[in-house]
N, C-alpha and C positions, 0 to 999 in steps of 0.2 A: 504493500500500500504506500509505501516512501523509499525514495529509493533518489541516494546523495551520490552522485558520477564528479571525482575528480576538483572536489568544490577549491577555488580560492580566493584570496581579497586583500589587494594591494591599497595603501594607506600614502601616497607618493613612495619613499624607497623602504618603508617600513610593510612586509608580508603577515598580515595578522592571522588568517588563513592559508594552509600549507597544504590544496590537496588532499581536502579528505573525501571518504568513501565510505558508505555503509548503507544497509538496507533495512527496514523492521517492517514488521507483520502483525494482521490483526491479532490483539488478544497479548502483544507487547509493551512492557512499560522496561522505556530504556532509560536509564541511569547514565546521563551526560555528566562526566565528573572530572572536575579540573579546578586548579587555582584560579585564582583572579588576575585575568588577562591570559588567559590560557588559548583564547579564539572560541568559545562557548555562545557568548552572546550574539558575535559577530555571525558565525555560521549560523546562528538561528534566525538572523533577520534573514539571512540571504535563502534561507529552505521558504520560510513565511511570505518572501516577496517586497518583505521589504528595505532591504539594500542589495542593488545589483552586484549579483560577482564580478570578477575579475574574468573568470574563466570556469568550466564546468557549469553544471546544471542539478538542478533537483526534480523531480517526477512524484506529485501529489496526485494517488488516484488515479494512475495514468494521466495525468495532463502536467510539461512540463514547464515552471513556473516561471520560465523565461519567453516562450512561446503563447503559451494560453493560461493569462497569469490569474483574468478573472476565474477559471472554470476551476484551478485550481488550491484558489483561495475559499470558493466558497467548501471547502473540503476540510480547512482546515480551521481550528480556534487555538484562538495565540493569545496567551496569559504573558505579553514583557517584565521586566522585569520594573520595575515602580512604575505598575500601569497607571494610568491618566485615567483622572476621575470628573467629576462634572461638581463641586462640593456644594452648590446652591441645589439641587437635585436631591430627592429622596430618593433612597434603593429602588422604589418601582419607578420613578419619575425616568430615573436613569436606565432602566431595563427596557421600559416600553420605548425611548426615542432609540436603544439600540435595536428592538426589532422593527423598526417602523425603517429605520436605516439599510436591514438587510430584506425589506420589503413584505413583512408581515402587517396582516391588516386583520380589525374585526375580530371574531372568535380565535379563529388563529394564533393571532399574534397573544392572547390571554394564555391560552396553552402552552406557547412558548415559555414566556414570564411566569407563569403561576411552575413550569417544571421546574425552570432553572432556580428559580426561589428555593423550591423543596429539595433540590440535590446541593443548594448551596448552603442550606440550614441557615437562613433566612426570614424569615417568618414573623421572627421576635421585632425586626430591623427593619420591613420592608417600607415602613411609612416614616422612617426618619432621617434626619437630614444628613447626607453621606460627610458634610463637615466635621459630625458630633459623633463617628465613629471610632471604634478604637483599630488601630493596627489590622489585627484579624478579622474585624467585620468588613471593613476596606478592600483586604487581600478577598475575600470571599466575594463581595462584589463583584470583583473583576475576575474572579473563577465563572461567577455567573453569567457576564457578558460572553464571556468564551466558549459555556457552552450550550446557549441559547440555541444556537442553530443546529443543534445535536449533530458537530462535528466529528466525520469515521477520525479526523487525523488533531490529537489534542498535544499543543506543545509549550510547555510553561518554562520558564525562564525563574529558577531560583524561587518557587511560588511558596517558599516559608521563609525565608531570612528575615530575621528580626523579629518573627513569632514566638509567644510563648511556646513553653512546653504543651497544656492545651490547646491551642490555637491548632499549633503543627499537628496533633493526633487525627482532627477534625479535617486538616485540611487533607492529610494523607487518606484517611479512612474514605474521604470523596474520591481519591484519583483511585482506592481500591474498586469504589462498586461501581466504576465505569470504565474498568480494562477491559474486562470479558471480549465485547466487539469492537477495541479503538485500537489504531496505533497512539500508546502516549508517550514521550520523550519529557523528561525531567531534567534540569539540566539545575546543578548544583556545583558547590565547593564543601557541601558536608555532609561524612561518608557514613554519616548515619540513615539516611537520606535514602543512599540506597538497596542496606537490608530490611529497611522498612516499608519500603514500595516498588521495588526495581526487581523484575525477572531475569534482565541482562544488563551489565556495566560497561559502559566504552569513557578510555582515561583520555583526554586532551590533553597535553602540553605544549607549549610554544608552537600552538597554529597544528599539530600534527595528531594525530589516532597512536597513543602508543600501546595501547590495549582493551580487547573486547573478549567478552564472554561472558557468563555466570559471575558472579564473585566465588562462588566455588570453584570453575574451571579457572579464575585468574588466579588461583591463592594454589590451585591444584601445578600450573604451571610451572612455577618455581618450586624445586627439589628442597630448597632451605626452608622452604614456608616465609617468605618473606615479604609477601606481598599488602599484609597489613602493614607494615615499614615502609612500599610502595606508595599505597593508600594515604596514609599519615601524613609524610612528605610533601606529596603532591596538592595535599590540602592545605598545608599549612605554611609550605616555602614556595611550590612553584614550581621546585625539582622536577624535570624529565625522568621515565623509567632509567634506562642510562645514567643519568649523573646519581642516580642512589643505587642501583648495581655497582656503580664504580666505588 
């Protein structure tokens, strides 16, 4: 259902993107995990459509999003990372001119809103003013604009940083009861992140894919068991696979 050909993205002489490649499948929640500045974010605009690459392509739903970028945006909900809010705007004020946006009308458009409300846990918040939110209610907001349009291909950008402890249970326990039929891509710097929601891990550093698989298969990989050391590292310095083998 997502399928990432050769991706890159030059900055004048600085390559924040280095060529990557990777495919996921319904019923996947892939674990994007890298430091800060690792090329995470950047590769995410460019899969979403919203910054041109350099070079390569991405194929949402068979439609590739350099070619036919509406057919295959509408395929996809994109949670960025400090998504933009509307703060004069109540939770539903803000929901309903999002689907009045993606061309929802009348009954319809009610079903839409009244879903995303309930898988966003919502409900308590919908009539209040998104200024007078906390943290967590905010981030869930924009979980709900994302998945209004009950998108096959759902891709969040770091969608708990600076959550509480509850906050983040709530927000994970949402991306569990909506893996079954989506592609989701999680893209984080904390490796808690990913044994709590992620079926597969792919590690970014400096622009490049240094590793995919299971976190079982990455940890099974190295003979020393080293790969929580991997992990670690790469969370919290930045480090390449490589320069922590070395």
């Amino acid at each position: 259902m997502l399928t990432v050909s050769n991706l890159t993205k030059r900055f004048g002489p600085i390559q924040a993107v280095k060529g990557i490649s990777f495919s996921v499948e319904k019923g996947e929640v892939l674990g994007y995990l890298g430091p800060n500045g690792a090329g995470k974010s950047t590769s995410m605009r460019m899969i979403t459509g919203f910054l041109p690459p350099t070079s390569g392509t991405a194929v949402v739903c068979g439609h590739d999003i350099a070619e036919d970028a509406v057919a295959a945006k509408r395929c996809i909900g994109y949670l960025p990372e400090n998504a933009p809010l509307y703060n004069n705007m109540t939770v539903i004020e803000f929901l309903n001119f999002i689907a009045k946006i993606r061309g929802y009308r009348g009954a319809e458009l009610k079903k839409r809103v009244d879903s995303a409300i309930a898988k966003s846990r919502l409900e308590s918040v919908s009539d209040q003013s998104i200024e007078t939110l906390s943290k967590g209610y905010r981030q869930r907001t924009c979980f709900a604009q994302a998945i209004l349009h009950d998108p096959q291909v759902l891709i969040m950008d770091e969608p708990t940083d600076g959550l509480d402890p509850n906050q983040k249970f709530v927000v994970r326990q949402m991306i569990k009861e909506m893996a079954a039929d989506k592609v989701i891509i999680v893209s984080t710097h904390i490796l808690e992140e990913v044994d709590a929601v992620c079926t597969r891990a792919m590690i970014i550093a400096d622009g490049r894919i240094v590793a995919n698989g299971t976190p079982d298969e990455l940890r099974a990989q190295d003979p020393q068991k080293r790969m929580d050391v991997v992990f670690r590292n790469l969370t919290l310095t930045g480090e390449s696979q490589e320069d922590v083998n070395e």
